[in-house]
C-alpha positions, 0 to 999 in steps of 0.5 A, spaced: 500 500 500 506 505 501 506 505 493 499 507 492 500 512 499 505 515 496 502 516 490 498 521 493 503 524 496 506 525 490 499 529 488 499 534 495 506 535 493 503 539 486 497 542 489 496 548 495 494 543 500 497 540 506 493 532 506 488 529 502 481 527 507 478 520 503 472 518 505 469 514 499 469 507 502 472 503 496 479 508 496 479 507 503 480 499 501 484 500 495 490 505 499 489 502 506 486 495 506 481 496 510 474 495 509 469 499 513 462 502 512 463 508 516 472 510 515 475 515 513 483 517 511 487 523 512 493 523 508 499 527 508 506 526 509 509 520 512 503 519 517 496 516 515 491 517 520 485 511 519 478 515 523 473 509 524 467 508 530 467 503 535 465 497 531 471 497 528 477 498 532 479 491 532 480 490 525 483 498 524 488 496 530 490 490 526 490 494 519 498 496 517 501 503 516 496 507 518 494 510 525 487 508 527 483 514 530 476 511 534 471 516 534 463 517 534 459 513 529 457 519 526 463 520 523 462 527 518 460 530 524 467 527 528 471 529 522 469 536 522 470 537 531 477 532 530 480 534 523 484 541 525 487 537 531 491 532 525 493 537 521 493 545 519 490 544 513 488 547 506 485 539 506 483 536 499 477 532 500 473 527 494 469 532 491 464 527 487 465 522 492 461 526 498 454 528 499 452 534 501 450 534 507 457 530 510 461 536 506 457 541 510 458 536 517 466 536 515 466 543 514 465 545 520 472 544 522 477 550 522 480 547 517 480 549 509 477 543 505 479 544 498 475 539 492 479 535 488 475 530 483 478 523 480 484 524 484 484 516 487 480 514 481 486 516 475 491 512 481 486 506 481 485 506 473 492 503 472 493 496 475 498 492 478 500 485 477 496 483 483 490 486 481 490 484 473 491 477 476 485 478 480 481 481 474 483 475 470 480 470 475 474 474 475 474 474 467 475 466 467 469 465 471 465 470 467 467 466 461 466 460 464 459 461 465 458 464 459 459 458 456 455 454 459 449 458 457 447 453 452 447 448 458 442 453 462 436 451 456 434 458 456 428 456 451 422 457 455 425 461 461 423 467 463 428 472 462 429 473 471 430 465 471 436 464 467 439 471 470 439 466 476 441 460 474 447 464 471 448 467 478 448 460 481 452 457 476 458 463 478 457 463 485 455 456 487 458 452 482 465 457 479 467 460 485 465 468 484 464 471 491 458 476 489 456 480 481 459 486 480 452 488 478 445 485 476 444 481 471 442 483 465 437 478 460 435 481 455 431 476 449 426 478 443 424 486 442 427 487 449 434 485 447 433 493 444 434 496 451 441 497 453 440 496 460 433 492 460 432 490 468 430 481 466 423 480 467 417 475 466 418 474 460 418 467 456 425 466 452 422 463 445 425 461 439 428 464 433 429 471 437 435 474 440 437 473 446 443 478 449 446 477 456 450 482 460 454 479 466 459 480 471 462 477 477 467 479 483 473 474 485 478 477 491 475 484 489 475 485 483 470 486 477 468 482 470 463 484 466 462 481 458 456 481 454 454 475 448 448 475 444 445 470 442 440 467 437 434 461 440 433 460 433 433 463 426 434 470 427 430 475 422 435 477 416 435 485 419 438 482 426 444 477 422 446 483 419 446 487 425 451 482 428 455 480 423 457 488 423 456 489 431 462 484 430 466 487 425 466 493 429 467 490 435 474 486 433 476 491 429 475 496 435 479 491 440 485 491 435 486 499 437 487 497 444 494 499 446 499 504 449 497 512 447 491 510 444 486 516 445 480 515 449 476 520 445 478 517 437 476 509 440 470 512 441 469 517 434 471 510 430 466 505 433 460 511 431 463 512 425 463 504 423 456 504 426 454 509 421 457 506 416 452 500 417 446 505 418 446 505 425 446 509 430 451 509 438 446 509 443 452 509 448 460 510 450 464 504 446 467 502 453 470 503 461 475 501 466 473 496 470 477 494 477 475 495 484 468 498 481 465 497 475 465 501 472 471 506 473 477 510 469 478 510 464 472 511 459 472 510 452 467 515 451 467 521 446 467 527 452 474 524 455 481 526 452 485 521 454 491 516 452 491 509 455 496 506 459 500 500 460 496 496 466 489 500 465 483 494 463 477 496 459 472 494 456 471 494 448 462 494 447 460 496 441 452 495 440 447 495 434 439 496 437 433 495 433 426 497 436 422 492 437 425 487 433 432 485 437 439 488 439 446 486 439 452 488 444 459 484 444 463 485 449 470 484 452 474 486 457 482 488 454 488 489 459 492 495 456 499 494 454 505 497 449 504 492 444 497 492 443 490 489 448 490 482 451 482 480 451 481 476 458 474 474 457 474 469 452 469 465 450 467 465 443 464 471 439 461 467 433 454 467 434 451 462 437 444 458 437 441 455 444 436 453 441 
């Protein structure tokens, strides 16, 4: 963890401020290890000072490098008593990690808090051998599911049922702590919503069906998407996967070292006009701890990526009311190009 407390060392050492207040939980585990609802870390210097409540002063006495602090279980009211004993300030704090009402409890501390957004996130975006191994078991286990979907019989189950079997079959049966996000099953005219919510519907022949799913594996997220055909599938939806696939292996092959976020983005919505779609979304994000994190494949952000970052690589083609079709794989960034992690096959694929 030194490496990563140094890291943000290194940005107060840039910047008009004295240490860095993190209190979204994720980043509290991610620089310290330790996990907790209710904790915060004041950074700065060689001193890392751990806040806390009572419930978890065993657990952050045995956390390493940093000093545990107990406090009050309200603990933005706490901060804001107890902050300018631990230091003089101008503090940073997670501008877009803190609501409202605690940034107005911290305040009320002498100290000067100064916003600074995205900070632990673009230190978070490149990961370490550790974590990329840990993506990649995560990875695994997601392939390994897709797999088996044709084992699942999807024909004749409702959407929300095969998302479970889907979950079992990852948790139970693979290993995978929990998902990193709610299952999407999406089959028929449904498939032509992104971010469909599984249902009562019954899946049925010669229809698209479209899953979206990730798993957890010693903290880290997977997320990949396969559609598939329970059928014969309309001349329109052949045609809209054979060019999804294009673009997607396409864009997949532009993975590497110093590729601009912003120009991936561009390509794929110029690839999908020139089959006569449209974009209804980003090509892709990091995934990591959450998932979804930096960086963006989006055509808002300006960015190259680096060496260790993984992405995923998500072109979609969505025809109302008739079906539509999202291939997606997650990529870790090196110099020489991407290496994909979610491998099951891309073809398209009957479970009829």
């Amino acid at each position: 963890m030194s490496d990563r407390i140094s890291q943000v060392n290194g940005w107060l050492d840039g910047h008009q401020a004295k240490a860095f207040l993190v209190t979204a939980s994720v980043n509290v585990e991610y620089l310290s290890g330790f996990s907790s609802s209710s904790a915060a870390l004041l950074i700065g210097g060689d001193t890392v000072h751990l806040f806390t409540d009572g419930r978890y002063a065993d657990a952050a006495q045995g956390a390493d490098g940093v000093e545990p602090v107990i406090l009050e279980r309200n603990l933005a009211a706490e901060l804001g008593r107890v902050l300018a004993d631990y230091t003089e300030g101008p503090v940073a704090f997670e501008a877009g990690r803190i609501s409202f009402s605690a940034h107005e409890s911290v305040s009320t501390s002498a100290v000067e808090l100064v916003p600074a957004a995205g900070v632990i996130e673009r230190i978070r975006a490149v990961k370490d051998a550790g974590e990329l191994a840990a993506i990649s078991a995560a990875a695994t286990v997601l392939s390994t599911a897709l797999e088996r979907v044709p084992e699942l019989r999807p024909l004749g189950r409702t959407e929300r049922e095969l998302a479970w079997l889907l979950e079992r079959t990852m948790r139970e049966e693979l290993g995978a702590a929990s998902l990193s996000f709610p299952t999407i099953v999406a089959s028929g005219p449904n498939s032509s919503r992104p971010h469909h919510v599984p249902g009562d519907r019954v899946i049925a022949p010669d229809e698209i069906l479209l899953i979206d799913s990730g798993c957890v594996v010693d903290g880290y997220c997977s997320d990949c998407t396969r559609t598939f055909a329970t059928g014969t599938l309309p001349v329109e939806l052949v045609a809209a996967y054979g060019a999804c696939l294009d673009i997607q292996k396409r864009a997949v092959g532009e993975v590497r070292e110093g590729a601009n976020t912003k120009v991936l983005d561009e390509q794929h919505r110029e690839a999908l006009a020139s089959h006569g779609y449209s974009a209804q979304h980003s090509l892709g994000h990091g995934v990591g701890l959450e998932i979804h994190e930096e960086p963006r494949l989006a055509r808002t952000v300006d960015a190259s990526l680096e060496t260790g970052q993984v992405v995923t690589v998500e072109p979609g083609v969505y025809l109302s009311n008739l079906g539509g079709i999202r291939i997606e794989d997650m990529v870790a960034v090196a110099s020489a190009g991407g290496d994909v992690l979610t491998a099951v096959t891309k073809e398209l694929v009957s479970v009829a």
